[in-house]
PAVEXZA-44199 format. One line per field, with one value per residue (C-alpha): residue number from 1; chain; x, y, z; residue in one letter. Coordinates in steps of 0.25 Angstrom, whole numbers, plus 5000, padded with zeros to 4 digits. Layout:
! PAVEXZA-44199
nr <- NUM_... .
kette <- A_... .
c1 <- X_... .
c2 <- Y_... .
c3 <- Z_... .
rest <- a_... .
***
This chain:
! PAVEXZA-44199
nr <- 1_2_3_4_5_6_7_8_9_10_11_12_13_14_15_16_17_18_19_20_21_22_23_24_25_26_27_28_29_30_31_32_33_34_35_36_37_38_39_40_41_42_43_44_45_46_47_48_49_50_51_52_53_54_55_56_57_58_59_60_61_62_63_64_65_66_67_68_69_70_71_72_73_74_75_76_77_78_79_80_81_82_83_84_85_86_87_88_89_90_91_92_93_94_95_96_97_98_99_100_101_102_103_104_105_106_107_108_109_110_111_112_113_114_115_116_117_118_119_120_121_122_123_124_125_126_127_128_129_130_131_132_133_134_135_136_137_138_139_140_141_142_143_144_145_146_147_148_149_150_151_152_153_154_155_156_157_158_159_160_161_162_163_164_165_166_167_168_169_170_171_172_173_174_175_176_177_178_179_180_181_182_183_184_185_186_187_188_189_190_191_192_193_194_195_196_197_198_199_200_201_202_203_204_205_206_207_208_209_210_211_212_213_214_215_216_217_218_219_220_221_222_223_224_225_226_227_228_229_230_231_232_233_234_235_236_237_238_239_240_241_242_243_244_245_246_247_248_249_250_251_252_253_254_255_256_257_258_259_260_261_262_263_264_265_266_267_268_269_270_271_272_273_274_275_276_277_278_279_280_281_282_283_284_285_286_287_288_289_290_291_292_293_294_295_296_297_298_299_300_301_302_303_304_305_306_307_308_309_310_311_312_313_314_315_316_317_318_319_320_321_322_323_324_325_326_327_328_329 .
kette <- A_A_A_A_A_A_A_A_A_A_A_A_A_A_A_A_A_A_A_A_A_A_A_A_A_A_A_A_A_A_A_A_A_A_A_A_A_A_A_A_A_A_A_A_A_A_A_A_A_A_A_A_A_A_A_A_A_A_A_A_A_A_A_A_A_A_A_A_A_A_A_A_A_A_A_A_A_A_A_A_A_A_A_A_A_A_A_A_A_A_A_A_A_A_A_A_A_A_A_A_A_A_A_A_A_A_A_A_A_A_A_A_A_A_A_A_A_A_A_A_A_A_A_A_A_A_A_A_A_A_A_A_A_A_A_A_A_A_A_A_A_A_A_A_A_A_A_A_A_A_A_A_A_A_A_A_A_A_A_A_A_A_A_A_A_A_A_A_A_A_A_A_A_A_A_A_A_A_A_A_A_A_A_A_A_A_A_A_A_A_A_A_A_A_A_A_A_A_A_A_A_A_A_A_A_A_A_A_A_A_A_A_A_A_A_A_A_A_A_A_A_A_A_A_A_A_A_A_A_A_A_A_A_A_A_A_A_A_A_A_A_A_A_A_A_A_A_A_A_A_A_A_A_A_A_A_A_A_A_A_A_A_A_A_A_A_A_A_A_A_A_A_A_A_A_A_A_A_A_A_A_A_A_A_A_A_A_A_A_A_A_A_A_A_A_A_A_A_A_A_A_A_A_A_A_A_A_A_A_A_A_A_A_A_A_A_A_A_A_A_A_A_A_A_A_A_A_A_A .
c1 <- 5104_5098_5110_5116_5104_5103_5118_5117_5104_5112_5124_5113_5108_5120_5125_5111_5108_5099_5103_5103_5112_5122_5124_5137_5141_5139_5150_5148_5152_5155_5143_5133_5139_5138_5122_5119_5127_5116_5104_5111_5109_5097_5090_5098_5092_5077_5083_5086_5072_5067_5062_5061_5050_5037_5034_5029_5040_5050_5044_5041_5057_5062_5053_5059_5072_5074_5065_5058_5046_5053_5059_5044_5038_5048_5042_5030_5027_5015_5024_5031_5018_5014_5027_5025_5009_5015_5026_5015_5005_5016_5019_5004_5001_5014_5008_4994_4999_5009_4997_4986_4984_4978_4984_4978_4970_4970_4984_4988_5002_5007_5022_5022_5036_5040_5042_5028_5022_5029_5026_5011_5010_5016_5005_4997_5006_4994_4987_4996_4995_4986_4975_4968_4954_4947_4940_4950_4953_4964_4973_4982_4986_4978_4991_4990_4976_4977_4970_4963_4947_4938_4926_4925_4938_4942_4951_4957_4965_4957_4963_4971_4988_4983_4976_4980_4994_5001_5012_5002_4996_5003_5006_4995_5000_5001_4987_4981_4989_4981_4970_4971_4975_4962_4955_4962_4958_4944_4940_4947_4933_4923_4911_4913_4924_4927_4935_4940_4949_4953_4950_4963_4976_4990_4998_5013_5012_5001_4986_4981_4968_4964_4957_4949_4955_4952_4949_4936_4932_4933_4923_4909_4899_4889_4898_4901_4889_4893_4906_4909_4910_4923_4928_4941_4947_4939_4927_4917_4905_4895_4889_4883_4889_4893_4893_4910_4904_4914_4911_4918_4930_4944_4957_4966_4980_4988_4978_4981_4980_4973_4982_4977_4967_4973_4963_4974_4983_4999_5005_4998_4998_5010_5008_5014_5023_5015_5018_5010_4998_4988_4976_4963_4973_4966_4976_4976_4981_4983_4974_4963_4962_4957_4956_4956_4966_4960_4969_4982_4988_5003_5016_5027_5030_5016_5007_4994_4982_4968_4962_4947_4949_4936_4939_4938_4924_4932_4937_4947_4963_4974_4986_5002_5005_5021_5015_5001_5006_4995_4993_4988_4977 .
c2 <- 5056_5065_5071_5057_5051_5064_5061_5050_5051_5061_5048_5037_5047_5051_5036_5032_5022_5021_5025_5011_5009_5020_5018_5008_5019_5030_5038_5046_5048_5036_5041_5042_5027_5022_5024_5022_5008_5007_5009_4998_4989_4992_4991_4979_4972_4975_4970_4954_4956_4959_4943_4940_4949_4953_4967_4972_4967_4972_4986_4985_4983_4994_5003_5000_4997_5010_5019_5024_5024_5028_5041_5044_5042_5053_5063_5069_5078_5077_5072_5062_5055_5056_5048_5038_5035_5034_5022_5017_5015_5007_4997_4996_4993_4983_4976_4975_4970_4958_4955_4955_4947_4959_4973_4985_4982_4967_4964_4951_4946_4933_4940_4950_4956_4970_4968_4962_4973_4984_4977_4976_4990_4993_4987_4998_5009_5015_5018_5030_5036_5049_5047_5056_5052_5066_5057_5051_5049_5057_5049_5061_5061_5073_5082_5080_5085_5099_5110_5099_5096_5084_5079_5069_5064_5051_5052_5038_5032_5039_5029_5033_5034_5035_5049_5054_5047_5039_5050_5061_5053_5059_5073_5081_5092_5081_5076_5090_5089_5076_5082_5094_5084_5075_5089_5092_5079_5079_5093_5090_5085_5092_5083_5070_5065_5048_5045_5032_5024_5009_5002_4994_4995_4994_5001_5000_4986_4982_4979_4991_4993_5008_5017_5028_5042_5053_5061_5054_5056_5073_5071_5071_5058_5068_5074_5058_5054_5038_5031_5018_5016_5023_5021_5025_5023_5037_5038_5030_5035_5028_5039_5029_5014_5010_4993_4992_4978_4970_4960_4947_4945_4954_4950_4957_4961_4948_4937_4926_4925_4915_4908_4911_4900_4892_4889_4881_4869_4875_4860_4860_4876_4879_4893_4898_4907_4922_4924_4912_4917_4924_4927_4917_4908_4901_4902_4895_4902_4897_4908_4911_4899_4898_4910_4915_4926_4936_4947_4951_4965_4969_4962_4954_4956_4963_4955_4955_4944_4947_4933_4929_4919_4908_4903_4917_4920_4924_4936_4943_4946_4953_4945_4950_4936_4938_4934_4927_4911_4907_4893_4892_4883 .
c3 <- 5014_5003_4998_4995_4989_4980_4976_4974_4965_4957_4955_4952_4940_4936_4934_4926_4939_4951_4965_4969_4958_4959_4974_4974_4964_4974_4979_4993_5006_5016_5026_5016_5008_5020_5023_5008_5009_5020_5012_5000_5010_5015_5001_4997_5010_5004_4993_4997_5008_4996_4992_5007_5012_5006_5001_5013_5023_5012_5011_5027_5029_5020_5027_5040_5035_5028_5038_5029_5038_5049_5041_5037_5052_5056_5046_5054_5040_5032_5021_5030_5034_5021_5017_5028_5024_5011_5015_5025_5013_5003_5015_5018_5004_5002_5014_5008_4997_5005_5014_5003_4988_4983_4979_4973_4960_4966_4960_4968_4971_4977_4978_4991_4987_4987_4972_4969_4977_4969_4955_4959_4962_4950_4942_4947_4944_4934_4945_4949_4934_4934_4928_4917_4926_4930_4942_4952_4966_4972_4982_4992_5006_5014_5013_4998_4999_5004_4998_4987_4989_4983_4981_4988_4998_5004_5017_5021_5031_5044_5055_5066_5063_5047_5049_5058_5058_5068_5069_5073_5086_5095_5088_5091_5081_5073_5075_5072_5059_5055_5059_5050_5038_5040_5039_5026_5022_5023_5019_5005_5003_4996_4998_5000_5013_5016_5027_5028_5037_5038_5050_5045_5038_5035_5043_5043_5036_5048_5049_5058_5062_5065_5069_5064_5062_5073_5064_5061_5075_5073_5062_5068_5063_5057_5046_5042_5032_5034_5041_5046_5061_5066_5078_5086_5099_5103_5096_5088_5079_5070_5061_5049_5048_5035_5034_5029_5021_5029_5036_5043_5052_5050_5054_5066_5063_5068_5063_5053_5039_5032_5022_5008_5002_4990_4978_4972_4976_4978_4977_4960_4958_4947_4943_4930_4926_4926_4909_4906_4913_4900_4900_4899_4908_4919_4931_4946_4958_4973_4980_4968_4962_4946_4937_4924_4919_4912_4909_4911_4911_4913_4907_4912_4928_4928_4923_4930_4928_4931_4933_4938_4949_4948_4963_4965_4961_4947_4956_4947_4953_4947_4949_4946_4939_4941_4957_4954_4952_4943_4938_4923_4923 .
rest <- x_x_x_x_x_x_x_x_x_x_x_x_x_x_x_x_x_x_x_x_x_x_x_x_x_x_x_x_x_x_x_x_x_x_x_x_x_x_x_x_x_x_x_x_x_x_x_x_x_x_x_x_x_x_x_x_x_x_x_x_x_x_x_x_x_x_x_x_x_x_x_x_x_x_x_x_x_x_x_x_x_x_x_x_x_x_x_x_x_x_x_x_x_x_x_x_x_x_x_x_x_x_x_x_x_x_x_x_x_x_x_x_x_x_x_x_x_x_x_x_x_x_x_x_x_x_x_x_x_x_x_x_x_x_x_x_x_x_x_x_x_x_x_x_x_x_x_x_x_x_x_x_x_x_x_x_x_x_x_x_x_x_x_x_x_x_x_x_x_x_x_x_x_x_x_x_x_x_x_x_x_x_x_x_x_x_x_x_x_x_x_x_x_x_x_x_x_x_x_x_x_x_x_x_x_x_x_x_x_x_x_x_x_x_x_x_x_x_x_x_x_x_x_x_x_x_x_x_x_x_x_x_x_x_x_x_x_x_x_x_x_x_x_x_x_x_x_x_x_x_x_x_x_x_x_x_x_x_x_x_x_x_x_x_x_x_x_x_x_x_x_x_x_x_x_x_x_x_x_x_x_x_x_x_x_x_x_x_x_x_x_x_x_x_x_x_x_x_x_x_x_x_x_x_x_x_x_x_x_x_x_x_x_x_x_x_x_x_x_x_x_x_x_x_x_x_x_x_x .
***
């Protein structure tokens, strides 16, 4: 409980050490040794799962293990969900990240661990500085909003369990209070409104495919100036098409993957050990094929090549080369 995890915060400072460290070194009561003993173990198993699994079914399992989201799911309080959306989006994104060769600001990894996961996002921790910029775009949940007006205002995430969420379905007081959120929502804009939603995304470590908000429905066609088609279960209304520029066939949860084409023969490829790689180098990988590293940023673990791929229409990729396996040609 709190109180033993306050004392013993207060032990771990009083020795100079963590809390991890100071617990063999802990003294308490036999109930409360017991159940932390309990929770040694249980991070001690993440530990050896750790090399076995990859970051998603690493996170997936200490969020089950742990309860985590089950704690949060019990919290019906703004702040609870707010918490639970804010778990939800870290194991989306780890699984974006398992699932996908690209990450934010087109970092690629081959390595899917937990670790690699974390060390990638830590290249981008500059983004999170303030910023001395008088123009910027300001990212906030709707509660965050209250009482705040803009110029213009982008609402995301209109589909059904997102906004309004799953745990307000079958409340209707609950409903009503979603309700009253999206109207916070969009009167914090002072002339210009978007509202968006995905016609797919990561749920819960899932593809879903939704559908649009309600709340869209309650807003009449002739106040929106242009939208895609929206359909729901109950209603559909076209007011001005706009062409989404995507074209082709897309696949359905449970279809196959293609395997990944190879511009490079395995059985030759040798790659070299990441501190050899300089810039002006020209490199081989498996799935890119030939390039040309022309700069590298970062040091050591974090080293960070930006190289122009010729088999890929000299399409430039950022690649963490602790992971990249690169051949020097």
């Amino acid at each position: 409980g709190k109180s033993t995890v306050d004392k013993l915060s207060l032990f771990a400072d009083e020795q100079n050490m963590s809390m991890w460290q100071a617990i063999p070194h802990f003294k308490i009561g036999a109930r409360a040794a017991k159940a932390l003993a309990g929770f040694v173990t249980m991070i001690r198993s993440f530990q050896d799962k750790a090399s076995e699994l990859n970051a998603f079914d690493l996170a997936a399992l200490i969020a089950r293990k742990s309860k985590v989201v089950d704690h949060l799911k019990s919290d019906h309080t703004p702040e609870g969900q707010n918490r639970l959306d804010n778990v939800q989006g870290l194991l989306d994104g780890i699984k974006e990240f398992v699932d996908s060769d690209e990450l934010v600001g087109a970092v690629i990894t081959e390595d899917k661990s937990l670790a690699s996961y974390l060390t990638t996002i830590a290249l981008h921790s500059d983004l999170d500085e303030d910023s001395d910029e008088s123009e910027y775009v300001t990212l906030m949940s709707v509660h965050s909003a209250k009482g705040l007006e803009y110029r213009a205002v982008f609402v995301v995430g209109l589909e059904e369990d997102l906004f309004p969420s799953f745990m307000a379905k079958d409340d209707p007081n609950g409903m009503d209070e979603e309700r009253r959120l999206f109207y916070v929502a969009i009167t914090r804009a002072k002339k210009y409104l978007v509202l968006t939603f995905a016609n797919s995304r990561y749920r819960f470590g899932q593809m879903r495919f939704n559908s649009p908000s309600r709340f869209l429905e309650e807003i009449h066609p002739d106040h929106l100036e242009s939208t895609s088609q929206i359909r729901t279960r109950s209603f559909k209304f076209e007011p001005k098409r706009v062409p989404s520029g995507i074209q082709g066939k897309f696949s359905t949860p449970g279809s196959t993957r293609k395997a990944p084409t190879l511009l490079a023969d395995p059985s030759t490829f040798a790659p070299a050990p990441s501190n050899q790689i300089e810039v002006g180098m020209e490199v081989l990988h498996l799935k890119f094929g030939k390039g040309k590293v022309l700069k590298i940023d970062g040091s050591n673990e974090t080293r960070v090549a930006t190289i122009r791929f010729t088999q890929l229409n000299n399409t430039e990729k950022r690649l963490v080369l602790k992971f990249a396996k690169l051949q020097i040609l």
